[in-house]
Backbone bond lengths (Angstrom), bond angles and torsions (degrees), N, CA, C in turn:
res aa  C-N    CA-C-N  psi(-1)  N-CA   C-N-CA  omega(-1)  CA-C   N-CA-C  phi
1 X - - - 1.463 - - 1.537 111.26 -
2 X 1.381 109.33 -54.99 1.540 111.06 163.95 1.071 127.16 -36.79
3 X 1.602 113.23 -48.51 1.924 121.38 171.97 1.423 119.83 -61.79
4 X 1.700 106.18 -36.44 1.681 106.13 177.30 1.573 95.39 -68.21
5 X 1.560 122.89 -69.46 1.615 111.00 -177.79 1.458 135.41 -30.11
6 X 1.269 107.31 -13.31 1.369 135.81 -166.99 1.698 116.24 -77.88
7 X 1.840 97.15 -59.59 1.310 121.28 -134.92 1.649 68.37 -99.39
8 X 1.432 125.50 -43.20 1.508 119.15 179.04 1.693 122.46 -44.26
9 X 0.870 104.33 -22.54 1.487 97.87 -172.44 1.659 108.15 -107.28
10 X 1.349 116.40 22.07 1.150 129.44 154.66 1.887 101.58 -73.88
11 X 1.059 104.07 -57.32 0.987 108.83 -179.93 1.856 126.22 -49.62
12 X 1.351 87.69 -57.11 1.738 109.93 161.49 1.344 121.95 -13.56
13 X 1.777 85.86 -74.20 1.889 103.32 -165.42 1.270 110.44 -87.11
14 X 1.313 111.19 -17.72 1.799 111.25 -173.86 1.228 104.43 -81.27
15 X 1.453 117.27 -35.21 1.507 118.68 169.38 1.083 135.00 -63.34
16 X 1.365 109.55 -18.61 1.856 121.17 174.08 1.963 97.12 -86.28
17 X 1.484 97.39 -49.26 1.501 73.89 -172.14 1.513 129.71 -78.95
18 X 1.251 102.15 -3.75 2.170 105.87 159.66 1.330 82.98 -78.44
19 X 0.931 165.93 -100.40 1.685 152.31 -132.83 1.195 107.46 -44.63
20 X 1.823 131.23 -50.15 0.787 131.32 -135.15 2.553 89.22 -96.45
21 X 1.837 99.03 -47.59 1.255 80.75 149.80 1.744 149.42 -79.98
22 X 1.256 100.93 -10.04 1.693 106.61 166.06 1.307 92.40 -46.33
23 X 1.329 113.54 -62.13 1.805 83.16 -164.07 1.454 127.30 -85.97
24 X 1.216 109.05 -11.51 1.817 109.42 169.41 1.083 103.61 -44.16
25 X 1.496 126.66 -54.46 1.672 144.15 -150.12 1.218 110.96 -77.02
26 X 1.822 104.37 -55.29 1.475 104.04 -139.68 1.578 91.57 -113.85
27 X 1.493 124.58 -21.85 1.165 111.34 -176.60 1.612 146.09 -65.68
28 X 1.109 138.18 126.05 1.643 137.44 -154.85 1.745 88.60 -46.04
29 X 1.401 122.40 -44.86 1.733 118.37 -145.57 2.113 99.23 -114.26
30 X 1.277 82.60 23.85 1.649 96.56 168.52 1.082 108.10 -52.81
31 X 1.714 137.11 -69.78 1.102 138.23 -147.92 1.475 96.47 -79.19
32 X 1.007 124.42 -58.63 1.817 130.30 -163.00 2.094 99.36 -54.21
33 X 1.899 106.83 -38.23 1.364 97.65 171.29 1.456 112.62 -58.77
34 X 1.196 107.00 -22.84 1.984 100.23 -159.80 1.415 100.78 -80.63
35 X 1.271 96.93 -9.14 1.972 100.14 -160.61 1.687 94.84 -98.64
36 X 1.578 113.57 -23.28 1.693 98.02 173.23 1.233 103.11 -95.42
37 X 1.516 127.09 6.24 1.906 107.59 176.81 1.106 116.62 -79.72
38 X 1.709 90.32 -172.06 1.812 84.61 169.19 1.442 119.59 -86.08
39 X 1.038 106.29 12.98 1.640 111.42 173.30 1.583 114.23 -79.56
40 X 0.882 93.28 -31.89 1.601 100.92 173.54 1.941 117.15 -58.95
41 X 1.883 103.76 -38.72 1.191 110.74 163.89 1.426 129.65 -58.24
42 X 1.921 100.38 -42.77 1.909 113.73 174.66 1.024 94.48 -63.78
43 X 1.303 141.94 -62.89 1.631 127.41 -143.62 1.748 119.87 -102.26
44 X 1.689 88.93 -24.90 1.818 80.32 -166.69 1.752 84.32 125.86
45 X 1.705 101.49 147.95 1.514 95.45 -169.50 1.891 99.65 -101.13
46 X 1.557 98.78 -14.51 1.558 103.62 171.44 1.899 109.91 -81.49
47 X 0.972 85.97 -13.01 2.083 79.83 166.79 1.300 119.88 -117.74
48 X 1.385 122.60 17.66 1.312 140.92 -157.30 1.948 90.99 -85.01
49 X 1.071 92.86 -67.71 2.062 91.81 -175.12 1.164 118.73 -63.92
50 X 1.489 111.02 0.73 1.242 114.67 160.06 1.425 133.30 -88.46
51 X 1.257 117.74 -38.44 1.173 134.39 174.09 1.894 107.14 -80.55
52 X 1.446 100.39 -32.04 1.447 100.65 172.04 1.523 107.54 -56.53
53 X 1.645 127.42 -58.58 1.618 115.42 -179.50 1.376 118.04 -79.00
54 X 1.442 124.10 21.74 1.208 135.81 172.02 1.666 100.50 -81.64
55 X 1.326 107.61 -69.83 1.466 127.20 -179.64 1.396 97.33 -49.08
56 X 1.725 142.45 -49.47 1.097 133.78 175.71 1.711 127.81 -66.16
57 X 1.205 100.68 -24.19 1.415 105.07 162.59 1.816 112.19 -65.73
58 X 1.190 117.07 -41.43 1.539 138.05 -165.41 1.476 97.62 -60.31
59 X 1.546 117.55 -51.56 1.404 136.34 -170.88 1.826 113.74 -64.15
60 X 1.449 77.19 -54.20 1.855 101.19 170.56 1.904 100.90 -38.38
61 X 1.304 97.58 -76.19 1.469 109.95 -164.31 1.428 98.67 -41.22
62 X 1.249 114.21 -83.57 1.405 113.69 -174.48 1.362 133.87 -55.04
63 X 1.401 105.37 -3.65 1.734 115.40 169.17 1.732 97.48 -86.47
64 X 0.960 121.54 -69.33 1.548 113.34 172.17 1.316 111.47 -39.98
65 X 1.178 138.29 -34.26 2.147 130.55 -162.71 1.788 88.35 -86.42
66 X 1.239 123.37 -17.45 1.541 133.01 -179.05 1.263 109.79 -83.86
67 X 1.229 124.52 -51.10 1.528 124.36 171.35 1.179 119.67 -68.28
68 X 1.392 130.95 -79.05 1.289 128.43 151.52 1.181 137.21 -12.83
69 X 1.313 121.90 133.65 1.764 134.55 168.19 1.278 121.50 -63.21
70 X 1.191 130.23 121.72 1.069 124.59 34.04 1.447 118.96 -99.11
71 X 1.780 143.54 163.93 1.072 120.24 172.81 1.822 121.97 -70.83
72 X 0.971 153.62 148.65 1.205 152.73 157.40 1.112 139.47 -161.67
73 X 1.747 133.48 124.61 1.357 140.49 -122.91 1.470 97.82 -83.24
74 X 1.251 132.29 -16.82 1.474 132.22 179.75 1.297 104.94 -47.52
75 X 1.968 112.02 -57.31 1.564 103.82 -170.17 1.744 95.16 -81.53
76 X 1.192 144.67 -36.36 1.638 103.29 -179.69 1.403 100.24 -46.94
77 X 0.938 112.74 -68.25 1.781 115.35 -161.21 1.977 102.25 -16.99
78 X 1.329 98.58 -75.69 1.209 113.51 -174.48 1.644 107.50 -39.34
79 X 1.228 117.23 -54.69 1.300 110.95 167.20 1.667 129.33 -35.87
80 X 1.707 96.83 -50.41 1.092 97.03 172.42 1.561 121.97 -74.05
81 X 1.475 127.25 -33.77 1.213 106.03 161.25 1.717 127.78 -40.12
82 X 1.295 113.02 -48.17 1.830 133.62 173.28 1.272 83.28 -34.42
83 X 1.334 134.83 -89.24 1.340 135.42 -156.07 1.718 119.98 -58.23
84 X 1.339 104.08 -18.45 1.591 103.05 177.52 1.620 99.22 -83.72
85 X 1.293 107.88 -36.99 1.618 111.47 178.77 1.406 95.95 -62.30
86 X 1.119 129.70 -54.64 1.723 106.47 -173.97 1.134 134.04 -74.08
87 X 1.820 124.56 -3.12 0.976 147.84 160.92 1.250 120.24 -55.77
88 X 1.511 104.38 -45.41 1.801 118.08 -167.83 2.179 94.64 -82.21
89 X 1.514 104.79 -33.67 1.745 103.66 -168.82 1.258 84.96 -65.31
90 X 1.557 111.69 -80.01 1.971 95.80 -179.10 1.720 132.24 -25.82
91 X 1.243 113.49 -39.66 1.294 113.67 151.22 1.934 116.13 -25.93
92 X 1.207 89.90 -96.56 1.126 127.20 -150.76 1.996 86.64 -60.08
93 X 1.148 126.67 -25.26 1.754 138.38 176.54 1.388 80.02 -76.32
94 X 1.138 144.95 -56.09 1.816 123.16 -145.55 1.539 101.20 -83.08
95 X 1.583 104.78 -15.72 2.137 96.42 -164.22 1.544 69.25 -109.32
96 X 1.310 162.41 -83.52 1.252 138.75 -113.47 1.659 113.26 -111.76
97 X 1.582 119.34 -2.36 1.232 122.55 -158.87 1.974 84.83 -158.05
98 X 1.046 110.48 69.48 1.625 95.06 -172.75 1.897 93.48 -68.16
99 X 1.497 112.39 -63.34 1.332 120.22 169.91 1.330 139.65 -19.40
100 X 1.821 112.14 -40.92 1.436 116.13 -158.18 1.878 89.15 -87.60
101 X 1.334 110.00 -176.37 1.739 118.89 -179.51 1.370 90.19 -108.37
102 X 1.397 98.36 -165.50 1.578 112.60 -149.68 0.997 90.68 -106.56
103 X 1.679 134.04 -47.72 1.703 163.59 157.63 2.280 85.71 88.65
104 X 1.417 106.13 39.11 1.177 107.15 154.66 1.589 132.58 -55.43
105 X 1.859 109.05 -55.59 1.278 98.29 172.96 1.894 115.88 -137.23
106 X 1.101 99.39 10.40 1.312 115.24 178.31 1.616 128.52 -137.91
107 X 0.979 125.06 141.44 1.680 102.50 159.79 1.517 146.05 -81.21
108 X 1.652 99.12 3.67 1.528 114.65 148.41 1.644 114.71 -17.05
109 X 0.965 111.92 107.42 2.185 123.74 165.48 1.848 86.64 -60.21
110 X 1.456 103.48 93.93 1.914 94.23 159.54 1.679 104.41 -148.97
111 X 1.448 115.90 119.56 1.065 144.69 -161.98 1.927 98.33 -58.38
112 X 1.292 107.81 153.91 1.792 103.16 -167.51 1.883 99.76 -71.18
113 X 1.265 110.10 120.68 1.708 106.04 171.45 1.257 107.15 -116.10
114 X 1.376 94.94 179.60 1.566 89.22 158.03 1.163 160.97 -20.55
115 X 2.093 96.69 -63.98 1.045 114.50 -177.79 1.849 109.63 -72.54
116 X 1.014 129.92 -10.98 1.773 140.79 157.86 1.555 89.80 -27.86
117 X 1.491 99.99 -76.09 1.794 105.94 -142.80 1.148 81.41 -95.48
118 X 1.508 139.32 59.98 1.624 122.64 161.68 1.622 73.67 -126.99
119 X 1.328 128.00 -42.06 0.997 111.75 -174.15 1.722 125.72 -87.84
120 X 1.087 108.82 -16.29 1.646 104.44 165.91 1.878 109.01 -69.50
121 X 1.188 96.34 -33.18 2.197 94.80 179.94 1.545 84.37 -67.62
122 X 1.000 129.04 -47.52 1.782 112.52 -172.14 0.949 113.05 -39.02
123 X 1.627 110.54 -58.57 1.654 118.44 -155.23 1.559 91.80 -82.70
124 X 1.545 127.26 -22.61 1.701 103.23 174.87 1.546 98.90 -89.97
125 X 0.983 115.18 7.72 1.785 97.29 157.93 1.621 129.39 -104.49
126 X 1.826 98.89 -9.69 1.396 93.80 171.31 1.606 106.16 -86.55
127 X 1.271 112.82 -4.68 2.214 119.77 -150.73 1.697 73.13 -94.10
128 X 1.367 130.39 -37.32 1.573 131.30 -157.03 2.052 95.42 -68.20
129 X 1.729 96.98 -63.99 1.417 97.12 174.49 1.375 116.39 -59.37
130 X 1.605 142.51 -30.50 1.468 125.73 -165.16 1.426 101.98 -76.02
131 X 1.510 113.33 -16.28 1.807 99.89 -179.27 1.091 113.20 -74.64
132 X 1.327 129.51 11.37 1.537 112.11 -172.66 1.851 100.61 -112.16
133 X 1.227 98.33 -26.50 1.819 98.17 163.17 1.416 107.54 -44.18
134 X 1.399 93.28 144.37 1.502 120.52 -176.14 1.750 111.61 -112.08
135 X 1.697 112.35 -12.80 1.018 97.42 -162.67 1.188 96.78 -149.87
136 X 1.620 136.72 158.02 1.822 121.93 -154.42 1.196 104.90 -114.11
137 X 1.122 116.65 133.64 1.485 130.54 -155.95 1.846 102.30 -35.99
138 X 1.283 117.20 -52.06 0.988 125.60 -138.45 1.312 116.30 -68.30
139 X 1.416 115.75 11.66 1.565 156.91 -139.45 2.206 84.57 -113.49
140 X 1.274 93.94 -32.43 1.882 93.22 -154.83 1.912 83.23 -131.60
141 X 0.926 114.05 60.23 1.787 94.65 -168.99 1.914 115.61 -92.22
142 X 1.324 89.86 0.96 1.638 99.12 177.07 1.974 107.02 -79.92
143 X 2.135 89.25 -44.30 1.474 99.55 -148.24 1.656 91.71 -73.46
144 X 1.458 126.73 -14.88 1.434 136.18 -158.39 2.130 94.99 -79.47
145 X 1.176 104.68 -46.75 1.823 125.71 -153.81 2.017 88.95 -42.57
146 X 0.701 124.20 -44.14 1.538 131.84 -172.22 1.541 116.94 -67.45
147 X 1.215 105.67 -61.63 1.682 112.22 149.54 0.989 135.13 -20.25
148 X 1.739 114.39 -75.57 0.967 135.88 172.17 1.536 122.81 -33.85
149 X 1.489 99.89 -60.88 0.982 117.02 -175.35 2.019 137.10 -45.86
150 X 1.580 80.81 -44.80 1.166 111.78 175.30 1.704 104.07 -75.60
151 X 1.321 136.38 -54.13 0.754 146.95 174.95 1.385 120.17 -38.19
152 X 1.663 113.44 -49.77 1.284 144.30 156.00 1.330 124.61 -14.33
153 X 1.582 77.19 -86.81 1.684 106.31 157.13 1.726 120.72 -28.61
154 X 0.921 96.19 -82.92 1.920 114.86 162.71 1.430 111.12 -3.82
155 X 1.713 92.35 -71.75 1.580 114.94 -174.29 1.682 100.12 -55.63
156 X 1.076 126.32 -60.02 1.837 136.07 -144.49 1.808 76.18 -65.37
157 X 1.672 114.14 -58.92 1.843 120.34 -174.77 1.255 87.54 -9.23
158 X 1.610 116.56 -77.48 1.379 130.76 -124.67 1.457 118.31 -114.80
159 X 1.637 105.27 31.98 1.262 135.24 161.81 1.758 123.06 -126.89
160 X 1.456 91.03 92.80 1.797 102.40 177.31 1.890 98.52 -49.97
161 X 0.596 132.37 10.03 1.929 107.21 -160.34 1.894 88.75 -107.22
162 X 1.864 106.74 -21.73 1.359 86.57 168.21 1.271 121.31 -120.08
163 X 1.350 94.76 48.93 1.955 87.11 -169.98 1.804 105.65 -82.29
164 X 1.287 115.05 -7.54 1.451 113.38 -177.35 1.535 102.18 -74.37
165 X 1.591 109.69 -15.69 1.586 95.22 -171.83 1.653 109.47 -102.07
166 X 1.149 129.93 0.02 1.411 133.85 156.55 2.014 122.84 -126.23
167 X 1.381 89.87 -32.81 1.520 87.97 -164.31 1.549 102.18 -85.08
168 X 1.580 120.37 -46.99 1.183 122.00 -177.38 1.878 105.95 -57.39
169 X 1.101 115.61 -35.47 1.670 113.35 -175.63 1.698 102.71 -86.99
170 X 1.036 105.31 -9.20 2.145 110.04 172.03 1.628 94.25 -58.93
171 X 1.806 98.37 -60.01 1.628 112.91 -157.67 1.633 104.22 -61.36
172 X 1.432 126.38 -25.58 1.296 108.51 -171.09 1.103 105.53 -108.97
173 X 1.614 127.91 1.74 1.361 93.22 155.88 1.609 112.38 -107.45
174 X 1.172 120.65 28.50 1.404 121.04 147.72 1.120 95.83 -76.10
175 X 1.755 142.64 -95.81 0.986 120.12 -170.91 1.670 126.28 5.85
176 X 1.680 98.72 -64.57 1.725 100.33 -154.52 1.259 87.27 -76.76
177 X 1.601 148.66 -41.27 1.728 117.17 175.24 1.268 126.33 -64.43
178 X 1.798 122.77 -23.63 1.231 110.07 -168.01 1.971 107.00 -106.04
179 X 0.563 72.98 -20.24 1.951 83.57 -177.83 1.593 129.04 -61.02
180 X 0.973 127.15 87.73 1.357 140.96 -163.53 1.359 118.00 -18.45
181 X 1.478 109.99 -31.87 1.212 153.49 -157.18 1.505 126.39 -103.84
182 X 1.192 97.24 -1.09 1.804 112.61 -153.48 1.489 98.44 -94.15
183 X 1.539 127.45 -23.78 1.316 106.71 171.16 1.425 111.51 -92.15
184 X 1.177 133.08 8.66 1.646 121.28 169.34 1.342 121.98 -84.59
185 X 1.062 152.26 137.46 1.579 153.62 -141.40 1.690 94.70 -92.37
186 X 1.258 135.16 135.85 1.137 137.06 174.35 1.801 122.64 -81.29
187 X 1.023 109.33 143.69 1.441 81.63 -173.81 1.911 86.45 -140.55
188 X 1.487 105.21 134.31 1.341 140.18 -170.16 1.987 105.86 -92.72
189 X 0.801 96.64 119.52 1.621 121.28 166.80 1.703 93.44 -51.43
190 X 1.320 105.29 128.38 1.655 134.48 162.36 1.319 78.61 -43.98
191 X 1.460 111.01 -92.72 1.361 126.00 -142.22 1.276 123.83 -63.63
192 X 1.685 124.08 18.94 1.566 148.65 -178.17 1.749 86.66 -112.66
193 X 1.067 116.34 -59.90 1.294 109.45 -178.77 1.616 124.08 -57.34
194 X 1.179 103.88 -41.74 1.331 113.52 174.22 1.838 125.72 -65.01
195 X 1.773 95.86 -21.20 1.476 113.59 -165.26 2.055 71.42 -97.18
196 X 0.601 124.06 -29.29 1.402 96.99 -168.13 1.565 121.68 -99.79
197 X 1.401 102.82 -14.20 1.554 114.74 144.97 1.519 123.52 -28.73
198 X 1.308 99.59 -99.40 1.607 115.05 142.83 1.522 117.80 8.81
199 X 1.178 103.92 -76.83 2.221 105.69 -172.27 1.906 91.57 -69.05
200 X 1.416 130.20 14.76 1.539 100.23 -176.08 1.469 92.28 -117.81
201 X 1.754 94.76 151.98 1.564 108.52 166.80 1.687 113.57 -55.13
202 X 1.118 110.12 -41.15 1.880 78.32 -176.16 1.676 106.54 -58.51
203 X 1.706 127.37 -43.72 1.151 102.04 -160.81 1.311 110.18 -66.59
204 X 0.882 117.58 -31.78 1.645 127.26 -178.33 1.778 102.35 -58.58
205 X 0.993 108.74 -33.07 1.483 116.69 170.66 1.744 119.72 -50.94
206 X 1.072 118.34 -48.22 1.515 139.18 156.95 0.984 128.18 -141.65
207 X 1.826 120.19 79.60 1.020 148.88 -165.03 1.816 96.21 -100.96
208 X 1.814 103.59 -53.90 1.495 88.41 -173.34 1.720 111.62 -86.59
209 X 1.422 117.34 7.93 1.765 111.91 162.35 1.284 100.35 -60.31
210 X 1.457 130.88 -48.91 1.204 123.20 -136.50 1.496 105.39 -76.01
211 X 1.757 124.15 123.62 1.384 155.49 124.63 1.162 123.23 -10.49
212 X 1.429 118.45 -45.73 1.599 105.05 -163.48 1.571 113.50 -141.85
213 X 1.001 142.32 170.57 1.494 122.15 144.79 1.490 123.09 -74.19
214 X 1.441 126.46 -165.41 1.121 121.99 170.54 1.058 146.32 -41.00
215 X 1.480 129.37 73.61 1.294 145.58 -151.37 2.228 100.66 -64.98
216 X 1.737 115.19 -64.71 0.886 112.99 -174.47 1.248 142.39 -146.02
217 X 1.172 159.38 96.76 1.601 141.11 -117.46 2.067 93.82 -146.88
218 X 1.559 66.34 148.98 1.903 102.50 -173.96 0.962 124.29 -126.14
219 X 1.476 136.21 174.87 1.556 123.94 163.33 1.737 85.23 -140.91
220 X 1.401 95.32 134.80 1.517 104.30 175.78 1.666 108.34 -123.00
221 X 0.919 139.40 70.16 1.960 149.42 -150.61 1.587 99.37 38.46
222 X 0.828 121.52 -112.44 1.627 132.91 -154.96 1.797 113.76 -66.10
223 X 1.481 107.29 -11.63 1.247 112.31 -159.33 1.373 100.95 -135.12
224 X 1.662 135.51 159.56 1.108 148.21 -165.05 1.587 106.21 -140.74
225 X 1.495 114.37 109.97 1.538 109.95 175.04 1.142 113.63 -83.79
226 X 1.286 109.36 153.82 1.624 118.16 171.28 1.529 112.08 -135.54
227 X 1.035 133.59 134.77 1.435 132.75 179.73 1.330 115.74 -118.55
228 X 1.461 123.93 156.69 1.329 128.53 178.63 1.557 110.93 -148.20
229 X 1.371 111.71 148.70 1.506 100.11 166.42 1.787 113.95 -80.11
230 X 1.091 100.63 162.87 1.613 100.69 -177.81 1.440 106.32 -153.99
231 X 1.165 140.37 -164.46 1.523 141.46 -160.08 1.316 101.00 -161.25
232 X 1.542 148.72 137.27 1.221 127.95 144.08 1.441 108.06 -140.98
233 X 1.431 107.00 173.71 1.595 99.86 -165.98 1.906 118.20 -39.46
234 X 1.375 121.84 -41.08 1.612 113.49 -178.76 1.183 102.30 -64.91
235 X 1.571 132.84 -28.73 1.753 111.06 -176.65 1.653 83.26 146.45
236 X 1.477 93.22 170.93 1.532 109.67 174.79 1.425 123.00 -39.10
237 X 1.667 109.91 146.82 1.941 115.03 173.25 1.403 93.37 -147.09
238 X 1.573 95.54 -174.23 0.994 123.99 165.79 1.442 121.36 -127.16
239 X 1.226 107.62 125.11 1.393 97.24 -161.94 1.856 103.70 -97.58
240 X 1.242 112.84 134.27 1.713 116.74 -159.47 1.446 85.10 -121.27
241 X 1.480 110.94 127.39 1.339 130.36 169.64 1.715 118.68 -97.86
242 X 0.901 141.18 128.36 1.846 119.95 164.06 2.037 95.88 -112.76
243 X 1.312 90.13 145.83 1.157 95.20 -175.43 1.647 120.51 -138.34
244 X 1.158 124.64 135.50 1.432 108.42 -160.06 1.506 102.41 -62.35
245 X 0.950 120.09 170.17 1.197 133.33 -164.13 1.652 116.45 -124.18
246 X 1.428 112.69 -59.97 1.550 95.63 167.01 1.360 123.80 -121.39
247 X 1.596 112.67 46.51 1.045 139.32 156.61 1.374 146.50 -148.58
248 X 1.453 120.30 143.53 1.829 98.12 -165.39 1.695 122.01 -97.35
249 X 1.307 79.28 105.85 1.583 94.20 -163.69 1.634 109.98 -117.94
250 X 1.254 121.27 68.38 1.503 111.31 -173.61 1.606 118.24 -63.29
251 X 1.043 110.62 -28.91 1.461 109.69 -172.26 1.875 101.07 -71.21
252 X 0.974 115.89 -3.95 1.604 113.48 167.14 1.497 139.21 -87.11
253 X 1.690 70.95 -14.10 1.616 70.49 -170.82 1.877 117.81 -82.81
254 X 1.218 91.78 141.39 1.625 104.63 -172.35 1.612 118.74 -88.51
255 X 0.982 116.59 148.11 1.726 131.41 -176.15 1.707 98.16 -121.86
256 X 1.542 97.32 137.13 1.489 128.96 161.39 1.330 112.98 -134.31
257 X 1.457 110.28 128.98 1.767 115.31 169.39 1.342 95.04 -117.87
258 X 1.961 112.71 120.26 0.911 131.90 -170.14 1.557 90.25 -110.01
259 X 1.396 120.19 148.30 1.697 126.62 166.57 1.533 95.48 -68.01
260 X 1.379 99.15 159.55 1.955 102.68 -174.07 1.869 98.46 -91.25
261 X 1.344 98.08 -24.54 1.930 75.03 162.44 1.637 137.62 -94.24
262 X 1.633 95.66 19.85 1.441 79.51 162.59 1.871 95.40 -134.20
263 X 1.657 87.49 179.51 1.632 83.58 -156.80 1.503 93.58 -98.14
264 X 1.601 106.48 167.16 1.652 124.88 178.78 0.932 116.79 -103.77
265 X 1.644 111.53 129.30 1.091 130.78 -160.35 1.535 110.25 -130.35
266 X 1.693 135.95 109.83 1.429 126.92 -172.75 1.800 91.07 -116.81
């Protein structure tokens, strides 16, 4: 039982850290995360996305030598160093960067808390137990699936960067069963939408194309369009915004430059 508990958390930690580099590497909003962490404070915010897919390559490696056969205590070890290293950055994020995020596994803006370093001591306490496995999970991969899972779970708990993708959608639809209020349709202020336009990188992205003010606005379920005329070097657009709608989420919001002769369609 000890050896299956063991050989499981090969599985565990190697799996957080391909998650955790998938997105250093592969993600569209990689660079802009590296530029709000605290890495941006250690290194410089112009060498920050660099050193950010450095560290994701680092993660990569040793999440694969964890999954993979054969088992051997070098890569827990190594793991567990990873986790003492992220122990000491969180450190050093709470006294010198209380503000910036960790940009560990998401690009969620979430300031270093608690739950950060509840979850890096996890992962150096599961990287502590996988070194003593002798044998690689993948040997038991039915008896492991339950574990994992739970374990999983644990980890995602005690990572703010994804609470928009389970916990924040838990809270609203409590809201919509318990709330007196929950069957009337909500309706959002232009000018919340518009103020929250504004704080996001795309608009800021082509802020000085833009031609006109608020040309035209929609609500399409979760999201609110806004359009503008804009100009860019090939010739006239339209610049198509989606914007969350009943939440303030600037880093979501999406940009389309449509040509002005054909029409927009979301």
């Amino acid at each position: 039982m000890i050896e299956l508990l063991a050989s499981t958390q090969q599985a565990v930690v190697g799996g957080v850290l391909l998650w955790a580099s998938w997105f250093k590497l592969l993600h569209r909003n990689a660079s802009a995360a590296a530029r709000r962490s605290v890495l941006a404070r250690l290194v410089g915010r112009d060498r920050a996305p660099a050193a950010y897919r450095v560290v994701g390559v680092v993660e990569a490696a040793v999440g694969l030598l964890l999954i993979a056969p054969p088992a051997h205590p070098a890569e827990a070890v190594a793991a567990a160093a990873l986790s003492v290293g992220m122990l000491g950055y969180l450190a050093y994020g709470k006294l010198r960067a209380p503000e910036s995020s960790c940009g560990c596994l998401g690009d969620k803006q979430t300031p270093v808390r608690g739950r950060a370093f509840a979850r890096a001591a996890l992962l150096l306490v599961l990287s502590a137990f996988a070194a003593t496995a002798s044998t690689p999970w993948l040997e038991r991969p039915l008896a492991t699936i339950g574990l994992v899972v739970v374990e999983a779970a644990l980890v995602v708990a005690l990572s703010p960067e994804l609470d928009r993708r389970w916990l924040i959608p838990l809270r609203r639809w409590r809201v919509r069963r318990s709330h007196p209020l929950a069957t009337r349709s909500v309706e959002v202020p232009l000018e919340s939408t518009v103020q929250q336009l504004t704080k996001s990188e795309a608009y800021r992205s082509v802020v000085t194309q833009l031609t006109s003010d608020l040309m035209d606005h929609w609500d399409e379920g979760e999201w609110r369009i806004l359009t503008y005329s804009a100009r860019i070097p090939s010739g006239p657009v339209t610049a198509v915004f989606a914007v969350p709608r009943l939440a303030y989420e600037p880093d979501r919001v999406r940009l389309a430059l449509v040509p002005t002769d054909e029409e927009v369609f979301v």
